[in-house]
C-alpha positions in Angstrom: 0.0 0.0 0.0 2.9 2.6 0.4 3.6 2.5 -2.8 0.1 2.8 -3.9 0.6 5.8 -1.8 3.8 7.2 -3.5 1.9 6.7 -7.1 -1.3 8.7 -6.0 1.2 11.8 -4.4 3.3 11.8 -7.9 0.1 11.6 -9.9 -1.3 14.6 -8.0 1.8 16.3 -7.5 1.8 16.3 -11.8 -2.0 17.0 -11.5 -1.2 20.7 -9.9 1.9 21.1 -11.9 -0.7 21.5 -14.9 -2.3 24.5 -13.3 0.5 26.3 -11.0 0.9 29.4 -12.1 -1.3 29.9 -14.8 -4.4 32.8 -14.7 -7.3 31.2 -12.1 -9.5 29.3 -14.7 -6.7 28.8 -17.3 -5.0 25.6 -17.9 -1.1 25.2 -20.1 -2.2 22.7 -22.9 -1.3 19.0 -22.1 1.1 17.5 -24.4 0.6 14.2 -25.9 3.6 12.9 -23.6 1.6 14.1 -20.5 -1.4 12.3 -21.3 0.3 9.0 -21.5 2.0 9.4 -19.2 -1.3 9.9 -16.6 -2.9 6.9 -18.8 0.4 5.2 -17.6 -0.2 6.1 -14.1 -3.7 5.2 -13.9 -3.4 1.9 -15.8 -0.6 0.8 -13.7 -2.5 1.5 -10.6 -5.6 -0.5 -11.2 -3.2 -3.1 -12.2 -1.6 -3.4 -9.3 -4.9 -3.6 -7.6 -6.3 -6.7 -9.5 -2.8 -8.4 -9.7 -3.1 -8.2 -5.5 -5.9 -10.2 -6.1 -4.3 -12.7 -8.1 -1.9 -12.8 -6.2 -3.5 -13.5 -2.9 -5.8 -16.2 -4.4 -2.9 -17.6 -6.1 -0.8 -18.3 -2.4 -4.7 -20.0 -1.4 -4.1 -22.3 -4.1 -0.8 -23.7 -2.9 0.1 -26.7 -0.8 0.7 -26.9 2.5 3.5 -27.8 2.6 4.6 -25.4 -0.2 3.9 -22.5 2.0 6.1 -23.8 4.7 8.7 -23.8 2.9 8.1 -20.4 1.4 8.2 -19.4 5.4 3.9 -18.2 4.5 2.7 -18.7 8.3 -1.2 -18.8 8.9 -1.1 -15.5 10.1 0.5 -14.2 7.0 -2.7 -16.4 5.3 -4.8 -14.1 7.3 -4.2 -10.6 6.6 -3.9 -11.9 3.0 -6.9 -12.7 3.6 -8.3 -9.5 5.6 -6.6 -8.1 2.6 -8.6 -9.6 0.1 -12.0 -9.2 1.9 -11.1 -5.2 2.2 -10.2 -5.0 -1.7 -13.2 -6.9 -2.8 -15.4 -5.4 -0.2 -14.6 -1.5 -1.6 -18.0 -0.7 -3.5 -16.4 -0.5 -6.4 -15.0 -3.5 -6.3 -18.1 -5.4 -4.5 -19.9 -4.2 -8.1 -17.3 -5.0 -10.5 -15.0 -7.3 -9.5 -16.0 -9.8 -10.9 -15.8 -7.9 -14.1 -12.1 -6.3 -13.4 -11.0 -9.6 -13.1 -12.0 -10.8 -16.1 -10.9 -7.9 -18.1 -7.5 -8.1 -16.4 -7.4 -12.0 -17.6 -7.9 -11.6 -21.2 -4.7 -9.7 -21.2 -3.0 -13.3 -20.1 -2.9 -16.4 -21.6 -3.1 -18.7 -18.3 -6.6 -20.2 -18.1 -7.1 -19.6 -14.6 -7.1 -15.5 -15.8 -10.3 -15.7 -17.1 -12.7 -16.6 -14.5 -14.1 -14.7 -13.0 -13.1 -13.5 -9.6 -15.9 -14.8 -7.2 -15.3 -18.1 -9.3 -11.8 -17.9 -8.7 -11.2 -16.9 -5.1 -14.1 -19.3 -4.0 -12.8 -21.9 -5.7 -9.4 -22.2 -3.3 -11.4 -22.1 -0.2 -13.2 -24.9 -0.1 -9.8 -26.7 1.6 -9.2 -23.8 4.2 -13.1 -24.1 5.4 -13.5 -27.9 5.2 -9.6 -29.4 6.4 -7.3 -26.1 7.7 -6.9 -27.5 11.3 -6.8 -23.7 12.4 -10.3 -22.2 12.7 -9.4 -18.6 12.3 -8.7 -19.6 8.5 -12.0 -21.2 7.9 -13.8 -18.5 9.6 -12.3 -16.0 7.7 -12.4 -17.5 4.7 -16.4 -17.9 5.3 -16.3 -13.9 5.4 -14.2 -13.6 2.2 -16.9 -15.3 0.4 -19.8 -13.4 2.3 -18.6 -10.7 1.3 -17.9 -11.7 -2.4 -21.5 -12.4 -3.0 -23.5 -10.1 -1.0 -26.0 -8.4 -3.2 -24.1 -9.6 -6.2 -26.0 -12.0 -8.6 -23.6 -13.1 -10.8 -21.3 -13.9 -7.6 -23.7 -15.1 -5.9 -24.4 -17.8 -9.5 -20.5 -18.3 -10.1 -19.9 -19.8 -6.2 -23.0 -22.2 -6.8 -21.2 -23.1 -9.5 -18.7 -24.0 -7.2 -21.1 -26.0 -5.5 -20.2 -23.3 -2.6 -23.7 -24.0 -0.9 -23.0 -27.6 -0.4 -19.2 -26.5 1.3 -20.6 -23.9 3.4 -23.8 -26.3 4.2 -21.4 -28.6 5.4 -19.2 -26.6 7.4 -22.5 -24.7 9.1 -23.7 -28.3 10.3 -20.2 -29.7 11.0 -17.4 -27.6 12.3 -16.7 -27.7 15.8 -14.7 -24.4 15.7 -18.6 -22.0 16.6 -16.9 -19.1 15.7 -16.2 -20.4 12.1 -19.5 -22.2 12.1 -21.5 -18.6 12.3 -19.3 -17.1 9.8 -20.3 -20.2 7.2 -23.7 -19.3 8.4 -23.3 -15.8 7.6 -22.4 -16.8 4.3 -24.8 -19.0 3.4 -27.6 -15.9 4.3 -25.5 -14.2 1.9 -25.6 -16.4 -1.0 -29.1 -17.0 -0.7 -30.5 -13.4 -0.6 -32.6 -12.7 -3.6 -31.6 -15.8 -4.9 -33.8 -18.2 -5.7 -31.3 -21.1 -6.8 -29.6 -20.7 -3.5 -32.5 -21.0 -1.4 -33.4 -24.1 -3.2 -30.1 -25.4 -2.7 -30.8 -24.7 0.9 -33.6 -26.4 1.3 -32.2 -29.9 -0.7 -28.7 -29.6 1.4 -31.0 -30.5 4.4 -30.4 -26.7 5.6 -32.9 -26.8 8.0 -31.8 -29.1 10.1 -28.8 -27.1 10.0 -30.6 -24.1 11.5 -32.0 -26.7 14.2 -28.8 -27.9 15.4 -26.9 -24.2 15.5 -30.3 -23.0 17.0 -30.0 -25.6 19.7 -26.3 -25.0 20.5 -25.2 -23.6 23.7 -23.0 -20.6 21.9 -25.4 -17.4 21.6 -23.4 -16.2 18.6 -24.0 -18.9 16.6 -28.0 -19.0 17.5 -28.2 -15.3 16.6 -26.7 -15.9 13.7 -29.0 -18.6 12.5 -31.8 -16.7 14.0 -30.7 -13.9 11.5 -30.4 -16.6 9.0 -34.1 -17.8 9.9 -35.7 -14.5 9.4 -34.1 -14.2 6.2 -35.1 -17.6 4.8 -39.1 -16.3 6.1 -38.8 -13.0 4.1 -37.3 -14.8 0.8 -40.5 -17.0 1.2 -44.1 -15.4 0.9 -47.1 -16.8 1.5 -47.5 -19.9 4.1 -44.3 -20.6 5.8 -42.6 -23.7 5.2 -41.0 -23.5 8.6 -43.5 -25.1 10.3 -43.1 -28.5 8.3 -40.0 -28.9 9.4 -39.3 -31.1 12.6 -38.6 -29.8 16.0 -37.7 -26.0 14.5 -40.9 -24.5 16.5 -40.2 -26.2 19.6 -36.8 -25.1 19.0 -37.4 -21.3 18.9 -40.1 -21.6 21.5 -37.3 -23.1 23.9 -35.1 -19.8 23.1 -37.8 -17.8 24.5 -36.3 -19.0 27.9 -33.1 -18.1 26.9 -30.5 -15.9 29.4 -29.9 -13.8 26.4 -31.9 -11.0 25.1 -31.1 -10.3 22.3 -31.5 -14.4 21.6 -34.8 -14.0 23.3 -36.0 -10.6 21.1 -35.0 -12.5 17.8 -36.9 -15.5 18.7 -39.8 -14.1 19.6 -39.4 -11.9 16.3 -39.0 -15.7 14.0 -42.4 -16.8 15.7 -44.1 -13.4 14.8 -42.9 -14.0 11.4 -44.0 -17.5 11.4 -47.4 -17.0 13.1 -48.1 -14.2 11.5 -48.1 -15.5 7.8 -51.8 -17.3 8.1 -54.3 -18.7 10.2 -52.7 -22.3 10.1 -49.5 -21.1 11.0 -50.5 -19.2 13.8 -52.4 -22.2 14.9 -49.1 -24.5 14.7 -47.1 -22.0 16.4 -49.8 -21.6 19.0 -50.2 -25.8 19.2 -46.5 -25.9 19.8 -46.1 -27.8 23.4 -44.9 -25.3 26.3 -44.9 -22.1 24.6 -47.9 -20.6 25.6 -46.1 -21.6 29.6 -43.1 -19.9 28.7 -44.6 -17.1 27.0 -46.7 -16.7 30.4 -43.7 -17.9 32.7 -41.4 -14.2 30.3 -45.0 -12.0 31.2 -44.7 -12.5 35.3 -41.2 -12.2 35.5 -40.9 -9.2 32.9 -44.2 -7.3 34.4 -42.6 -7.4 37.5 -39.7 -5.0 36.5 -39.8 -1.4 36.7 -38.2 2.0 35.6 -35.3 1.4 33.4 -35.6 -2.6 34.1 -38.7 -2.4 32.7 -37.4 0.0 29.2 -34.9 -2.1 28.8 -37.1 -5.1 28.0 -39.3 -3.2 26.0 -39.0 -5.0 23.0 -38.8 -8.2 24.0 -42.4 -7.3 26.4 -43.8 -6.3 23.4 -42.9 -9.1 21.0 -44.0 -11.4 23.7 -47.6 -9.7 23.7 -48.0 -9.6 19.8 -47.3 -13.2 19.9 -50.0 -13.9 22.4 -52.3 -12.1 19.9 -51.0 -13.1 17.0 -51.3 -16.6 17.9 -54.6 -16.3 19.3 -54.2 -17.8 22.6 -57.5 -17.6 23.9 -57.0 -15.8 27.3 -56.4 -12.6 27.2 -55.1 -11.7 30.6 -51.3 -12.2 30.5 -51.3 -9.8 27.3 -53.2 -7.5 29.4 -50.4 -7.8 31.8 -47.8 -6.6 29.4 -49.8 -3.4 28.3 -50.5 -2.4 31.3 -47.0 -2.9 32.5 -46.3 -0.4 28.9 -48.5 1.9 29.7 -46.6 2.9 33.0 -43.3 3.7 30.9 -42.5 7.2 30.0 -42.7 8.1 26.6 -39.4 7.3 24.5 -37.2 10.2 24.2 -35.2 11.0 20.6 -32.8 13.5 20.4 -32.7 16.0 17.3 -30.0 18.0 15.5 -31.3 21.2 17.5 -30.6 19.6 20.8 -34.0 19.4 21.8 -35.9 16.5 22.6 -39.3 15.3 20.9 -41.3 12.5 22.9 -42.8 9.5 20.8 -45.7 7.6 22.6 -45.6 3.7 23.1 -47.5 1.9 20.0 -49.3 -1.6 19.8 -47.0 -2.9 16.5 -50.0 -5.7 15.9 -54.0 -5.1 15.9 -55.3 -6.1 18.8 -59.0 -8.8 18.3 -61.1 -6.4 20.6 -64.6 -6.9 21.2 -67.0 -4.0 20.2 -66.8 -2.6 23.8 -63.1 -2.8 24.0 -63.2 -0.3 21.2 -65.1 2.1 23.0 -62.9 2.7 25.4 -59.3 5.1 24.5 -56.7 3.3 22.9 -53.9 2.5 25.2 -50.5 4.2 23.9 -47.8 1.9 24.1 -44.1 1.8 23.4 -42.2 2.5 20.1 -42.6 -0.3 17.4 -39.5 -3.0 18.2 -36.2 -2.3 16.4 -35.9 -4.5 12.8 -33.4 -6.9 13.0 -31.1 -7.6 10.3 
């Protein structure tokens, strides 16, 4: 990079030199020599850039062994690879890389030169995710290829081409490392964003069961993370959910309810919402799922409880908790009346403004509530601000 650096201070150290000490608004004429000898400067530059690519995904593709005896350690293997992720993670590079690289390798006659670069830089990895004994390889080599596809449709196509879901599949179900297991995770959320072929690659891999086993692990990273992953798969998916076919996932999220962390807790609740709020027969299956209307009730006397901050700062998941009980249409009523009332006796929320004054929001309901006709007589309750989206 410092003598990217150098490049750029020569290039606009000649830049002024085409103005300095002319009339303001007049420039000398450029001489034919001048302008290639900025083309020169450019061309070289973006050169350098791509062939840092090449180069990086060109040590991936090396033995072992071969890098010991270059003296390439695995740390050196991971800033190349921070590297990497940073270049291809620029936005003009996230945009075009795949079509830099390929105009770079038509220049060159090795075979390898022409694909393109998601193709290309996937195609190493599959050995640093699946066999690298050192997880801080295969994690970051997940997020080198998360990054690669996201929001990039021909990336996104050229790593299933690599049969990329099936490696990252595998490595989501299968690597003890949790760390590197939410990264593949991460990826595989990535790859199947507006991507239909991914999702159905998903589904075939068994990805599911996936979700169910990192949902039911005991690291609250990795049960974010396929919480995250969850709630993506429900919004690529209109209509009915297919998450309730598939075995043991609602018991699963209803358990997570119960979990000591929140924001576990807040993006469970928010996966049943989505679920039960889709139709009448989910809602039905969510609300016939064994022991979550207990632990729903079980979160509403220990949350109601609380007050002052205590209380704001379970806010979100209070609310969730009493859409669900709607949502779902548990019959009694009473424990959601719990939570409401336990709303209403928050302050209103509080957001600061470029002025430095402060405007006051009230407390909302974020679901409509099945009143009866003399329930909607009386003045609506105001409750608290709708629950932050989660990504």
């Amino acid at each position: 990079m410092g003598d990217d650096l150098q490049k750029w201070k020569g290039l606009l150290k000649w830049s002024m030199s085409q103005t300095a000490g002319s009339p303001s608004g007049q420039r000398r004429p450029v001489s034919e020599e001048d302008k290639k000898f900025f083309q020169d400067a450019m061309r070289e530059n973006t050169i350098d850039i791509v062939q840092r690519m090449r180069e990086i995904t060109m040590v991936m593709s090396m033995l072992e062994q071969e890098l010991k005896d270059q003296g390439v350690t695995t740390e050196d293997l991971i800033e190349m690879l921070e590297e990497l992720q940073d270049l291809v993670g620029q936005i003009d590079y996230a945009n075009g890389s795949d079509r830099n690289f390929q105009r770079a390798g038509r220049a060159n006659s090795r075979r390898w030169d022409s694909y393109p670069l998601s193709f290309y830089v996937y195609a190493q990895f599959p050995v640093f995710i699946l066999v690298n004994p050192d997880p801080r390889l295969r994690a970051k080599a997940a997020e080198v290829v998360h990054t690669v596809v996201q929001n990039n449709p021909q990336s996104q196509q050229n790593v299933m081409d690599c049969k990329g879901m099936e490696t990252l599949m595998h490595n989501a179900a299968q690597d003890e490392d949790p760390t590197s297991r939410a990264k593949a995770l991460g990826a595989v959320g990535a790859l199947i964003r507006n991507n239909r072929a991914g999702l159905a690659a998903f589904r075939h891999g068994d990805g599911y069961a996936a979700l169910r086993d990192a949902l039911s692990s005991d690291d609250p990273k990795l049960q974010r993370k396929a919480l995250h992953l969850l709630r993506s798969i429900l919004s690529e998916t209109p209509g009915a959910s297919e998450a309730t076919g598939q075995p043991g996932l609602i018991w699963t999220l209803a358990s997570l309810v119960r979990s000591p962390d929140l924001d576990v807790r807040e993006t469970a609740l928010g996966a049943l919402n989505d679920v039960a709020g889709r139709s009448e027969e989910d809602a039905k299956h969510v609300a016939g799922e064994a022991g979550l209307k207990d632990a729903l009730t079980d979160r509403i006397d220990e949350l109601t409880k609380l007050r002052g901050d205590d209380l704001a700062a379970v806010h979100d998941e209070l609310q969730s908790i009493g859409d669900l009980w709607n949502t779902s249409g548990f019959g009694d009523q009473g424990p959601r009346q719990k939570v409401l009332e336990a709303l209403a006796t928050l302050p209103p929320l509080h957001t600061g403004v470029a002025s430095g004054e402060r405007e006051s929001k009230p407390y909302t309901v974020t679901h409509a509530t099945k009143e009866t006709k003399e329930d909607e007589k009386k003045p609506p309750l105001l409750l608290g601000a709708p629950p932050r989206s989660d990504q």
